[in-house]
GULUMMAR-10864 format. One record per residue (C-alpha): residue number from 1; residue in one letter; x, z, y. Coordinates in Angstrom, 3 decimals, padded with zeros to 6 digits. Layout:
N
> NUM A X Z Y
...
REM end
This chain:
186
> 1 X 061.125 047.693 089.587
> 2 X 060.231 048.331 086.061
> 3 X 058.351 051.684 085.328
> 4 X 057.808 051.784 081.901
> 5 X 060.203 049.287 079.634
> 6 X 059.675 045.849 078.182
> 7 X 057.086 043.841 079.878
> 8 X 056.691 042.379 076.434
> 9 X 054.330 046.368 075.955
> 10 X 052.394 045.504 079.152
> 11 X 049.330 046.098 077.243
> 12 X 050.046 049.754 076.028
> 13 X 051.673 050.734 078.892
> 14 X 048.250 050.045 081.143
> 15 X 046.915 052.200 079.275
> 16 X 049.230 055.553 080.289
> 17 X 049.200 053.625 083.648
> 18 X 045.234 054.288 083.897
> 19 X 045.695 057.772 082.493
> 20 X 048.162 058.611 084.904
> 21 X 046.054 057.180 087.734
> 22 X 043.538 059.255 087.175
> 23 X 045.555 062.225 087.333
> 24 X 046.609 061.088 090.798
> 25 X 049.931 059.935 089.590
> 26 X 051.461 057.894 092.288
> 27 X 053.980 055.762 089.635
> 28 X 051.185 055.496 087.320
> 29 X 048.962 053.977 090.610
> 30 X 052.098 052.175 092.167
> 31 X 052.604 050.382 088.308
> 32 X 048.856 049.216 088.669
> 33 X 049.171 047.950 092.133
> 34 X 052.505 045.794 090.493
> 35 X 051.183 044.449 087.998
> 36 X 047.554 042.769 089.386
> 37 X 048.163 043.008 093.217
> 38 X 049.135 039.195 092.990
> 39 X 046.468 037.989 090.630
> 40 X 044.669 040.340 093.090
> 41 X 045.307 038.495 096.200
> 42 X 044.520 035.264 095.407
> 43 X 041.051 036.448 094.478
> 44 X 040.666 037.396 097.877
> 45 X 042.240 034.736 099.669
> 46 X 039.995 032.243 097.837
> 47 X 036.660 034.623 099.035
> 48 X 038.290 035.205 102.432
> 49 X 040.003 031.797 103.230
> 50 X 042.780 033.826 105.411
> 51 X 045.558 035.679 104.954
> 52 X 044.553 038.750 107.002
> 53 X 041.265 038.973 105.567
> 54 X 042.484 038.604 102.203
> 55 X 045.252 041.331 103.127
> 56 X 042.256 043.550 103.846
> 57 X 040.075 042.894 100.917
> 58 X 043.117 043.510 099.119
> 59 X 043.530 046.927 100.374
> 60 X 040.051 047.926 100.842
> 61 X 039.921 046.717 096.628
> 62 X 042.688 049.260 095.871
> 63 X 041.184 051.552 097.696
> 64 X 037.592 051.397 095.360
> 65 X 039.581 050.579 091.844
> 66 X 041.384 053.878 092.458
> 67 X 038.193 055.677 093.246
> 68 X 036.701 054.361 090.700
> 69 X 038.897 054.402 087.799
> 70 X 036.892 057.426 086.045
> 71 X 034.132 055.184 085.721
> 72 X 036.534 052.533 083.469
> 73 X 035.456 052.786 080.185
> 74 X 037.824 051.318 078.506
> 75 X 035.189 048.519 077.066
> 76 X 036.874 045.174 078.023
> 77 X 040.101 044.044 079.882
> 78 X 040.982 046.591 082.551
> 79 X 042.284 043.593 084.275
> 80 X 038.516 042.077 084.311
> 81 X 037.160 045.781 085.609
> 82 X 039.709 045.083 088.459
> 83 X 038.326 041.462 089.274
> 84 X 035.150 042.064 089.935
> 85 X 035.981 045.063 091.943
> 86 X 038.120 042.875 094.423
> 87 X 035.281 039.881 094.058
> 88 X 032.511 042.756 094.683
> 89 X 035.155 044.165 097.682
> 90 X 035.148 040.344 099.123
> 91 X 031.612 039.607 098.824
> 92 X 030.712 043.624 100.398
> 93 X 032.763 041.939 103.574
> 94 X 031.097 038.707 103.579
> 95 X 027.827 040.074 103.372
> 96 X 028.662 042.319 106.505
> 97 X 029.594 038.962 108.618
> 98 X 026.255 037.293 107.415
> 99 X 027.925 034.293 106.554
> 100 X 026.916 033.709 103.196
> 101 X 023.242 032.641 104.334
> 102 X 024.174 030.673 107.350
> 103 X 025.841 027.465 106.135
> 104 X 022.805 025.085 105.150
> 105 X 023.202 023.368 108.714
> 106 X 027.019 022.643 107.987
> 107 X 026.790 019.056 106.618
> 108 X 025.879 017.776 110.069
> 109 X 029.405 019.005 111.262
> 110 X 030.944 017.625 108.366
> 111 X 030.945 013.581 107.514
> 112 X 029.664 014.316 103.712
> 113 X 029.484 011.310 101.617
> 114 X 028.151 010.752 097.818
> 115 X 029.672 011.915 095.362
> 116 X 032.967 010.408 093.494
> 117 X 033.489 012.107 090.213
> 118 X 037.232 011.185 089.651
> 119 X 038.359 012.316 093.285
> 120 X 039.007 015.943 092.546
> 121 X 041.827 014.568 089.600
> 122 X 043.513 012.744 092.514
> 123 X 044.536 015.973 093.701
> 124 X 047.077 018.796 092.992
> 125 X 045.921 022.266 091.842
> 126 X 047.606 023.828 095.347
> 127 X 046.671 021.188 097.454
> 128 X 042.717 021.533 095.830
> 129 X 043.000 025.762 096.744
> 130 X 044.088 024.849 100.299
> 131 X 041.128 022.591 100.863
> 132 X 038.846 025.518 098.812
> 133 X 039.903 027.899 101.354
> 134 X 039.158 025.655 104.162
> 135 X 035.745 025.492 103.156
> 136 X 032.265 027.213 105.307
> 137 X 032.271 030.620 104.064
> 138 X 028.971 030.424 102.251
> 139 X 030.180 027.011 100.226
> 140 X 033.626 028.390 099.224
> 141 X 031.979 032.310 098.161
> 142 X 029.515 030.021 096.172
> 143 X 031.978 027.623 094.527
> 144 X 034.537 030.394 094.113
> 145 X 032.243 032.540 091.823
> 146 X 030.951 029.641 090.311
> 147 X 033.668 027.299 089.285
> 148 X 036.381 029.639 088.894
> 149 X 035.139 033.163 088.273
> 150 X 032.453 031.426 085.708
> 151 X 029.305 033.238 087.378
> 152 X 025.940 032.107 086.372
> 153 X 023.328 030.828 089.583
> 154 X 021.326 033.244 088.962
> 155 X 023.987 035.932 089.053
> 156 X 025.286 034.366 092.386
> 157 X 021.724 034.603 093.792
> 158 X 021.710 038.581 093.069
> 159 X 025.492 038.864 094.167
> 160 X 024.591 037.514 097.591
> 161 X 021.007 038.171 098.313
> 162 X 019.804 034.083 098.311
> 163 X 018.062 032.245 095.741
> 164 X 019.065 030.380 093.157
> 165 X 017.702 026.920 094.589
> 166 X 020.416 027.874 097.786
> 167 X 023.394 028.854 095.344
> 168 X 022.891 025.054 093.559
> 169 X 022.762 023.783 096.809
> 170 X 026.047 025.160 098.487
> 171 X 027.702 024.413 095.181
> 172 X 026.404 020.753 095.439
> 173 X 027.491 020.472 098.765
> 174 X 031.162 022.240 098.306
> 175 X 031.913 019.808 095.927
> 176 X 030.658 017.048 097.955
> 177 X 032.996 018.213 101.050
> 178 X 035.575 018.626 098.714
> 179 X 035.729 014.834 097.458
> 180 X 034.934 013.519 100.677
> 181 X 038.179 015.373 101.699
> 182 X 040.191 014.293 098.821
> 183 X 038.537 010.820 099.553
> 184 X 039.765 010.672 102.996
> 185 X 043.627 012.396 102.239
> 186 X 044.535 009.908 099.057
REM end
């Protein structure tokens, strides 16, 4: 369902989309939800690893953008504003389960070997977010925000209440779990 014309004015049109969401305008909100509720959701099925939790982060993100959207300035992408507010909403809920901290004593369960540079490229991109999702909670938040969102260590370490030293670590040892799987599947 098209609201408001040619896709090709997406950009001018979010902004009478945000102006009409702050008015309470439920076309103006419903237009939002369209247009980012799939870039959205794989945000929080990469933080969440399931569907159902990423269905709730989802909502639960919707829930604060709208709340929020006085607070938009207008400085930036509004499409940015949204992503940390969903990677914010995921990391609120992972915080909650304490399951960012607890992952240092995973490698035992896992047969992690060294490291193979070129084993990640032996893999396709949907195949590699399958295995992401798969990973212990506290390596996949880590190597979500730091490979793909493009978050500094030391942002990660305020983000999720550990040090720096811990967010290198579960970084090093995502990518390790990752190329030992990719190792053992090709």
């Amino acid at each position: 369902m098209q609201l408001f014309g040619n896709k090709k004015h997406l950009g001018t049109w979010k902004a009478e989309w945000i102006e009409g969401a702050r008015r309470g305008d439920r076309k103006s909100q419903k237009a939002i939800y369209d247009a980012l509720s799939g870039k959205m959701y794989a945000i929080c099925l990469r933080y969440m690893g399931d569907r159902d939790a990423a269905e709730d982060i989802l909502q639960d993100g919707f829930v604060t953008l709208f709340s929020k959207l006085d607070s938009y300035s207008g400085a930036g992408s509004f499409e940015g504003w949204a992503r940390k507010i969903f990677v914010n909403t995921a990391l609120m809920s992972l915080r909650k389960k304490d399951v960012l901290k607890n992952s240092d004593d995973v490698d035992a369960a896992w047969n992690i070997t060294s490291d193979e540079p070129s084993a990640i490229q032996k893999i396709g991109y949907a195949d590699l977010l399958k295995m992401i999702s798969k990973l212990p909670p506290g390596f996949r938040t880590v190597f979500n925000m730091y490979v793909i969102e493009g978050y500094s260590h030391k942002e990660i370490a305020e983000a999720l209440g550990i040090s720096e030293t811990t967010s290198r670590s579960q970084l090093q040892r995502a990518r390790m779990l990752l190329q030992s799987k990719i190792k053992e599947r090709y």
